[in-house]
LOLUMPA-689213 format. One record per residue (C-alpha): x negated, y, z; residue number from 1; residue in one letter. Coordinates in Angstrom, 3 decimals, decimal comma. Example, Ala and Ser with C-alpha at 12.3 -4.5 7.8 and 13.67 -1.06 7.14 Angstrom:
         xx         yy         zz   gupa   rovex
    -12,300     -4,500      7,800      1       A
    -13,670     -1,060      7,140      2       S
//
This chain:
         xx         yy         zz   gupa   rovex
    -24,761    -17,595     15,138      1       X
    -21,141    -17,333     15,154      2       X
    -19,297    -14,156     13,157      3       X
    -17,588    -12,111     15,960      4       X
    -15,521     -8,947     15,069      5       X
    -15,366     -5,979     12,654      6       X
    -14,651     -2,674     14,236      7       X
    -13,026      0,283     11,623      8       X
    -13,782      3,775     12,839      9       X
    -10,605      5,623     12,641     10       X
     -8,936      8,911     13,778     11       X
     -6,297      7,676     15,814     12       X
     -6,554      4,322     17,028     13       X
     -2,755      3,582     18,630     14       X
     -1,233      4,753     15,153     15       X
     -3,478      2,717     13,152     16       X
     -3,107     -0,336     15,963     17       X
      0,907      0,176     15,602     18       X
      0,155      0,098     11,088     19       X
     -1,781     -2,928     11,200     20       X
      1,072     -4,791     13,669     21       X
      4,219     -3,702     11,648     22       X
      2,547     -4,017      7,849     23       X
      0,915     -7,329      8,413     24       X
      2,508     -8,887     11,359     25       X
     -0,700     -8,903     14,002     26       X
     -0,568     -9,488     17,087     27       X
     -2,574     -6,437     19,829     28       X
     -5,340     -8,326     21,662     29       X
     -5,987     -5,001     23,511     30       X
     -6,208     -1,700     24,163     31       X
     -8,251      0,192     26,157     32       X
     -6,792      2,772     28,759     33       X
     -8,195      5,647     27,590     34       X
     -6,878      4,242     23,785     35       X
    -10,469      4,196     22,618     36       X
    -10,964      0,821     21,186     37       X
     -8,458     -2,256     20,084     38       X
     -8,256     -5,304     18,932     39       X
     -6,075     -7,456     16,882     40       X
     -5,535    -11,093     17,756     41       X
     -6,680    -12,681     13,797     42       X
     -7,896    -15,646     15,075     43       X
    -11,637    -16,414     15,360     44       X
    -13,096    -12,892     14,253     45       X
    -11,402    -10,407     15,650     46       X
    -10,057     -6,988     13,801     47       X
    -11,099     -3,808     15,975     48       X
    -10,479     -0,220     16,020     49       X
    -12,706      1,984     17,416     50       X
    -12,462      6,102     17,913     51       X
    -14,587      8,835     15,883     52       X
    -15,049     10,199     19,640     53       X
    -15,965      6,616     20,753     54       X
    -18,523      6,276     18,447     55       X
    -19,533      9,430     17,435     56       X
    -23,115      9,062     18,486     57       X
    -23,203      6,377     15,087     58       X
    -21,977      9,146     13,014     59       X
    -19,370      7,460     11,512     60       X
    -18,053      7,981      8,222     61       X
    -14,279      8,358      7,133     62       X
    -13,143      5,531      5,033     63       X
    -12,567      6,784      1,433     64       X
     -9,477      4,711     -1,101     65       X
    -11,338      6,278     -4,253     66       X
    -14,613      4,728     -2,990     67       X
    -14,596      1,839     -0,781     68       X
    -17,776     -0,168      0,471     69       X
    -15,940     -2,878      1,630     70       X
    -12,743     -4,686      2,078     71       X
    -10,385     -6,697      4,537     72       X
     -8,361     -9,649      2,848     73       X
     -4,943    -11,076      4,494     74       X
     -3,756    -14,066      3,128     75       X
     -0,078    -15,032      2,620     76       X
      2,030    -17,442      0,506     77       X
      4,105    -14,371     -1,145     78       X
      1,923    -11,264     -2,281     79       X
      4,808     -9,157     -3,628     80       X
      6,406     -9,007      0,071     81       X
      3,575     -8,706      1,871     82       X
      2,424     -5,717     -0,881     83       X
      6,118     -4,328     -0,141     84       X
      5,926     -4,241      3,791     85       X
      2,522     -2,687      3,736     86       X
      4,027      0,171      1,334     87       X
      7,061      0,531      3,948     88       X
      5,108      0,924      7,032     89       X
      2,913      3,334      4,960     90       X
      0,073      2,022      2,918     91       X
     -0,926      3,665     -0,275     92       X
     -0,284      0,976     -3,089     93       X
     -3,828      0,732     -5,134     94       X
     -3,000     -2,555     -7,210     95       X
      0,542     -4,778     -8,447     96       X
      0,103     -8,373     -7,407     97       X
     -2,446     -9,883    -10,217     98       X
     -2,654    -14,153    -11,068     99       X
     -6,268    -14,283    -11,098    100       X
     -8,325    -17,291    -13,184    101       X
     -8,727    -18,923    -10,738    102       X
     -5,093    -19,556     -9,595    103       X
     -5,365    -16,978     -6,864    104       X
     -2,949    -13,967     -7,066    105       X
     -4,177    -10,804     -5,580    106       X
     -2,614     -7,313     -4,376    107       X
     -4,396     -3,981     -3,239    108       X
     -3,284     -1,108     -1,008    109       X
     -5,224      0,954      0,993    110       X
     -4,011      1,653      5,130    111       X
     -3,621      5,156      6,080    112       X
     -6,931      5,274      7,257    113       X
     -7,488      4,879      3,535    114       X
     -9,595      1,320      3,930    115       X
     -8,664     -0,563      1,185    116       X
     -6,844     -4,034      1,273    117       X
     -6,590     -7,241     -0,364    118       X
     -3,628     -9,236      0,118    119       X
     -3,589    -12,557     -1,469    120       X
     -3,020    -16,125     -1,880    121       X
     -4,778    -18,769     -0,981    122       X
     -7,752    -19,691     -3,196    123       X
     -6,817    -22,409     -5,664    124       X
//
């Protein structure tokens, strides 16, 4: 079994396609015509957006910054820039850059969605 994609329920999926392309420098993979559903190119498991209308017969939830269930982690050789462009194209910061133990050094913001998001080093 082979991990495929995640899909985010959001409100608008262009606007949060066009956030996650200018903050973290993704590529689209697609959209569909009716602007439904995208997808980021990330490599082997893909980053998807889906509609509340889309979806709406899973009953979706809204994402919530003060309570998150999960997170999505982008790697990067300098946190403090990457924490800085996310700000600028209009995350919420949630957490400075932070040298971890274990040599790792680790950022949080959350998107305007309000999903939160790590951005860090590599591990080690």
């Amino acid at each position: 079994m082979k991990f495929r994609y995640t899909i985010l329920y959001v409100k608008d999926v262009e606007t949060t396609l066009e956030f996650y392309k200018n903050a973290f420098g993704l590529t689209r993979r697609m959209l569909t015509d009716e602007g439904g559903y995208a997808e980021l190119d990330t490599g082997d498991t893909v980053l998807a957006f889906a509609s509340f209308e889309t979806v709406a017969r899973k009953s979706p939830a809204p994402a919530s910054p003060d309570a998150p269930t999960f997170e999505l982690a982008f790697e990067t050789d300098d946190v403090n820039a990457a924490l800085a462009r996310a700000v600028q194209e209009g995350a919420k910061p949630v957490q400075e850059a932070t040298q971890m133990p274990w040599g790792q050094t680790v950022g949080y913001v959350s998107d305007p969605n309000g999903f939160l998001i790590e951005i860090c080093t590599k591990i080690g």
